[in-house]
C-alpha positions in Angstrom: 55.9 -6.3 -28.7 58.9 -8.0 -30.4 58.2 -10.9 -32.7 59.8 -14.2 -32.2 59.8 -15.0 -35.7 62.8 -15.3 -37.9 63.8 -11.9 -40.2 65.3 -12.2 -43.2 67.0 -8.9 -44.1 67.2 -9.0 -48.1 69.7 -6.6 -49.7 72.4 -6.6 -52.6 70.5 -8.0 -55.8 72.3 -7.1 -58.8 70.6 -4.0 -59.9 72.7 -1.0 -60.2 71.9 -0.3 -56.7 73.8 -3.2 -55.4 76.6 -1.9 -53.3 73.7 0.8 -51.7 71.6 -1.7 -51.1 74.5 -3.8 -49.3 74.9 -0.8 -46.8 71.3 -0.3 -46.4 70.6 -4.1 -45.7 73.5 -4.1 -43.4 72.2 -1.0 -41.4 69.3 -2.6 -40.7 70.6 -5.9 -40.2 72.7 -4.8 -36.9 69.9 -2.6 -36.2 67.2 -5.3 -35.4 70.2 -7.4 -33.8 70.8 -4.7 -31.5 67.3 -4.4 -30.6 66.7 -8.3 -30.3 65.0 -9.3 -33.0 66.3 -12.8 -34.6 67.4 -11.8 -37.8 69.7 -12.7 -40.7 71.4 -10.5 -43.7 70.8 -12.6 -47.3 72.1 -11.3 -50.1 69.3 -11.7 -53.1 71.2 -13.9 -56.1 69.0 -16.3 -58.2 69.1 -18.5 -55.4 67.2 -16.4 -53.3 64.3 -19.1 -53.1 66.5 -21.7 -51.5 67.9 -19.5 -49.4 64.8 -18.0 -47.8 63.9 -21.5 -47.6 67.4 -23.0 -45.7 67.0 -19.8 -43.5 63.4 -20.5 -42.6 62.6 -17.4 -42.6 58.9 -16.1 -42.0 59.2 -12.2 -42.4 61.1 -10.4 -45.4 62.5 -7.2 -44.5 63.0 -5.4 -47.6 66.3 -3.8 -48.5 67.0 -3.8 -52.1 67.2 -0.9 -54.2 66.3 -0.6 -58.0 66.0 -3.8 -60.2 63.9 -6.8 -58.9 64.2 -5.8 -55.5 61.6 -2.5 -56.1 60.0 -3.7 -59.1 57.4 -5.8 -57.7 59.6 -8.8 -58.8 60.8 -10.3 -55.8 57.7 -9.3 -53.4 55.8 -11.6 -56.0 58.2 -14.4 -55.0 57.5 -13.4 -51.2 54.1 -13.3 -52.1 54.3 -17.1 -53.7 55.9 -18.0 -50.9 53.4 -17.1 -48.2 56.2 -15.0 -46.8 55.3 -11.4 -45.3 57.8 -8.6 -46.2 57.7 -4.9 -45.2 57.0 -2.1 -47.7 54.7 -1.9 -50.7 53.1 -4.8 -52.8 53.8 -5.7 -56.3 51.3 -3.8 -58.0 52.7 -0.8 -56.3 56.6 -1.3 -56.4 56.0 -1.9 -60.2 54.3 1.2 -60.7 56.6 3.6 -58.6 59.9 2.0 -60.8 58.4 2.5 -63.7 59.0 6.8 -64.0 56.3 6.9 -67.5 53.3 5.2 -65.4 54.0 6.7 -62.2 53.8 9.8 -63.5 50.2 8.9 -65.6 49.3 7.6 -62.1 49.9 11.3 -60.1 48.1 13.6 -63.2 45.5 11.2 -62.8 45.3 11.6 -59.0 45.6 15.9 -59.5 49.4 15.9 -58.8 51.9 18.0 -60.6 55.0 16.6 -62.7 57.3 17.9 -65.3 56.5 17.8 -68.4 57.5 14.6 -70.0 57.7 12.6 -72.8 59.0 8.7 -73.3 61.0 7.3 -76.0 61.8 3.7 -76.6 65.1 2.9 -78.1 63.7 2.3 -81.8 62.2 5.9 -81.8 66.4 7.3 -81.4 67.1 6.0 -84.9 67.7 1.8 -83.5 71.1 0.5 -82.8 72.9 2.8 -85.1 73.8 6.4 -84.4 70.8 8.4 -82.5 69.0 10.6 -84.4 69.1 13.5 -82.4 66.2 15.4 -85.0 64.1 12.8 -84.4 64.0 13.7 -81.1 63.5 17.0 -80.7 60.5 16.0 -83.5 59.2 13.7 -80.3 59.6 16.7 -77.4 57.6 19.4 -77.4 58.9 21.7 -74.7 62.1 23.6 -74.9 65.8 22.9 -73.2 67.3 22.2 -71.0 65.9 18.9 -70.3 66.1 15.9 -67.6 67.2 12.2 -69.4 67.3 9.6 -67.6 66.0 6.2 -68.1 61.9 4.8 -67.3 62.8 2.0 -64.5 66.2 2.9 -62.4 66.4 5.2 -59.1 69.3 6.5 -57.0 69.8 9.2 -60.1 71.8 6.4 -62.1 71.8 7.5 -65.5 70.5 10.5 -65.3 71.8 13.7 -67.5 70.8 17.4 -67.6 70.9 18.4 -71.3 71.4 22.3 -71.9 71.9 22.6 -75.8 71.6 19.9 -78.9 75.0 19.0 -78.5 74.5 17.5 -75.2 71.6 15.3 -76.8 73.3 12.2 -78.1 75.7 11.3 -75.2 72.8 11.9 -73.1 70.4 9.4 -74.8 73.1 6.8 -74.9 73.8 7.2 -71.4 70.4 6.7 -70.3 69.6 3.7 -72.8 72.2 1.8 -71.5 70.0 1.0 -68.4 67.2 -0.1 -70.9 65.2 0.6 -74.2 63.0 3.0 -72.9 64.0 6.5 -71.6 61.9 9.3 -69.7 62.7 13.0 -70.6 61.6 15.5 -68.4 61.7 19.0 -68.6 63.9 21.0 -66.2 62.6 22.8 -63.1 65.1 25.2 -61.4 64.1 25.3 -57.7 65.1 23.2 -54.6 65.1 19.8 -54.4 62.9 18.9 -51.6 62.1 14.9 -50.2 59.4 13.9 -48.1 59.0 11.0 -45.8 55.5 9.1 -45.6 55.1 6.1 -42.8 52.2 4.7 -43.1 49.5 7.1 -42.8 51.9 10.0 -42.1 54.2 12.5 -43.1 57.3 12.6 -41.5 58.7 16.0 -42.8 60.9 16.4 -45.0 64.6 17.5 -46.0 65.8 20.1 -48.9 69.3 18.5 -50.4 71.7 21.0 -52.0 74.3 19.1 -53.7 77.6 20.6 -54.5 77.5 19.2 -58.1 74.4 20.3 -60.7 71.9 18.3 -59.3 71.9 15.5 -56.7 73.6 12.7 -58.2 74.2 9.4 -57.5 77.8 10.6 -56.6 76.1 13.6 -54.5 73.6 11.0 -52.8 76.5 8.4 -51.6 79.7 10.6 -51.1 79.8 12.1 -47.7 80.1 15.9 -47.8 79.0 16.6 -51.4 75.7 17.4 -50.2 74.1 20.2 -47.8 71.1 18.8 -45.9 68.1 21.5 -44.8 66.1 20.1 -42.1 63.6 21.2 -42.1 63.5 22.3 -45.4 64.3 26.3 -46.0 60.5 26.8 -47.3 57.8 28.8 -46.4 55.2 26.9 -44.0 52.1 26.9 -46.5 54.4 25.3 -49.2 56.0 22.7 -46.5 52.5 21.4 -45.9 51.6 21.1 -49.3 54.5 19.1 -50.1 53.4 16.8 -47.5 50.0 16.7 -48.1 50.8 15.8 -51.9 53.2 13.8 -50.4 50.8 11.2 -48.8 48.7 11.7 -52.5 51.3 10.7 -54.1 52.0 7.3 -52.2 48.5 6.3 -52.2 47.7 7.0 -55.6 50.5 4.2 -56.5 48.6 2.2 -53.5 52.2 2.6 -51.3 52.4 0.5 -48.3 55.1 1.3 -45.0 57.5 4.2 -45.6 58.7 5.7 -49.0 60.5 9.0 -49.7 58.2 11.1 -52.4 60.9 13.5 -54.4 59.7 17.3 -55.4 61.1 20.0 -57.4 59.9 23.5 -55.8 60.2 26.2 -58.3 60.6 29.8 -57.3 57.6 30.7 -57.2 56.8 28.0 -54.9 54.7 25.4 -57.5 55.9 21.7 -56.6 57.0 19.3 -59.3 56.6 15.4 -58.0 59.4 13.8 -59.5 59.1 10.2 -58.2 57.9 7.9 -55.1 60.7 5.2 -53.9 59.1 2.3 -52.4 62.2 1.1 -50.7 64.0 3.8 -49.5 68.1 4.0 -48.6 69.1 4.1 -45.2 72.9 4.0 -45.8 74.6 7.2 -43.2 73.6 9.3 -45.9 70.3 8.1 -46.2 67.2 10.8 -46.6 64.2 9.1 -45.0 66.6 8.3 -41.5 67.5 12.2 -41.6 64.0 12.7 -41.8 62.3 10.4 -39.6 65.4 11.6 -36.7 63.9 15.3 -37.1 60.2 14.1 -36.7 61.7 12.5 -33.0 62.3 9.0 -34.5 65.8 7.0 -33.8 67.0 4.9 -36.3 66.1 2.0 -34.4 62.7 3.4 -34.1 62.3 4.0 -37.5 63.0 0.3 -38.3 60.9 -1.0 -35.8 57.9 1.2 -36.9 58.2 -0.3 -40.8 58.6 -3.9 -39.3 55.5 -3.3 -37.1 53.0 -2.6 -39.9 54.4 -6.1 -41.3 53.7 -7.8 -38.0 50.0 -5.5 -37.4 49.1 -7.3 -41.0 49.4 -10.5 -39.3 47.2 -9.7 -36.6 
């Protein structure tokens, strides 16, 4: 049953994420037109309380990526604001951005993850110079390693680092997106993502990027990515991904659909890398490639996460 009530579609921000989120938002946005839902496209600014407010708008229809928008931020406005919104709640979103206590959260729950560390800006040797000794002091597991910094998504900032040269630029990279970085160690194996609605698992899809691993460049760039669907696993792995899947997005207490990120080595052991609360659905989106193989239409799909909005109502 459609709802009458007025949808505000809230993309853009001004995360790192923006121009994503823009086409993600947008997608949406002429998806529930299409279907006849009343809705309207706001671009999240720090005005984005009036402007929920001149829209009257009564259900939030999340579509920002990284930043406020999937930090729990902006659903706490919402939440101030008696407005409903799609997707997980604050405690969640904040828990899933944050890379060092999402990754507490899944050991904690019996889920696998890289090795890891953290190191906060002051531990690299301050504002001057990184002391790259210091940290190979901190890590305790050998090269080549993941860098990348604690609260960003879409593979912004990210580095592989293969020998100590590589150490520095790397660290600079990734604490230019804040003062505290994550450094994983590296799996080899495929990179598989699984979609959760709801209750369920949707299947999943194994990305093989043309560059080293699936950058931001290789997420957004048409063509600079091979998509397996369904993934090119063996079955008893396949459903073990999925079940740790739908672990993984209620340890964090994960509401709607997210896309839960593994590593699967060769010898078939799964790595959990990371739960996105507010998935992409540009044309090169995951979750829509996903949901399409379970039998879902993008229009379907978006209807399905706006329904579990309008069932909390009930």
């Amino acid at each position: 049953m459609k709802t009458k009530k007025r949808i505000g579609v809230i993309a853009g921000g001004t995360s790192a994420e923006r121009e994503v989120s823009l086409k993600s938002g947008n997608a949406i946005h002429k998806s529930l037109l299409s279907m006849g839902y009343h809705a309207v496209f706001i671009d999240a600014g720090a005005d984005l309380c009036e402007a929920l407010r001149e829209e009257k708008i009564e259900i939030a229809f999340m579509a920002l990526h990284g930043g406020s928008g999937e930090n729990g931020a902006v659903q706490g406005l919402l939440e101030v604001m008696e407005i409903p919104y799609t997707g997980s709640g604050i405690l969640a979103s904040a828990l899933a951005m944050d890379k060092e206590m999402s990754k507490k959260m899944f050991l904690a729950h019996d889920v696998p993850v890289p090795a890891f560390v953290t190191v906060e800006r002051e531990q690299a040797g301050g504002q001057g110079r990184i002391n790259t000794q210091l940290i190979t002091a901190i890590v305790d597991f050998p090269l080549p390693w993941v860098v990348k910094p604690v609260a960003e998504g879409s593979s912004i900032g990210v580095s592989i680092v293969k020998s100590d040269s590589d150490i520095e630029e790397a660290l600079k990279e990734a604490f230019s997106y804040g003062r505290k970085i994550i450094i994983e160690q590296y799996i080899a194996g495929k990179e598989i993502q699984i979609g959760i609605l709801g209750q369920k698992a949707l299947g999943g899809v194994e990305v093989r990027p043309s560059a080293e691993f699936y950058s931001y460049e290789a997420k957004y760039t048409p063509g600079l990515t091979q998509y397996i669907l369904p993934p090119e696993v063996d079955e008893a792995a396949y459903d073990t991904l999925q079940t740790m899947a739908l672990n993984a997005h209620n340890a964090l207490g994960c509401k709607g659909a997210t896309r839960v990120d593994f590593i699967l080595d060769d010898s078939n052991n799964p790595y959990l890398l990371e739960v996105n609360t507010i998935p992409g659905m540009t044309e090169t989106s995951l979750l829509p490639k996903i949901a399409k193989l379970s039998g879902m239409e993008f229009s379907d799909l978006i209807e399905e996460i706006l329904g579990s909005v309008l069932q909390g109502e009930d």
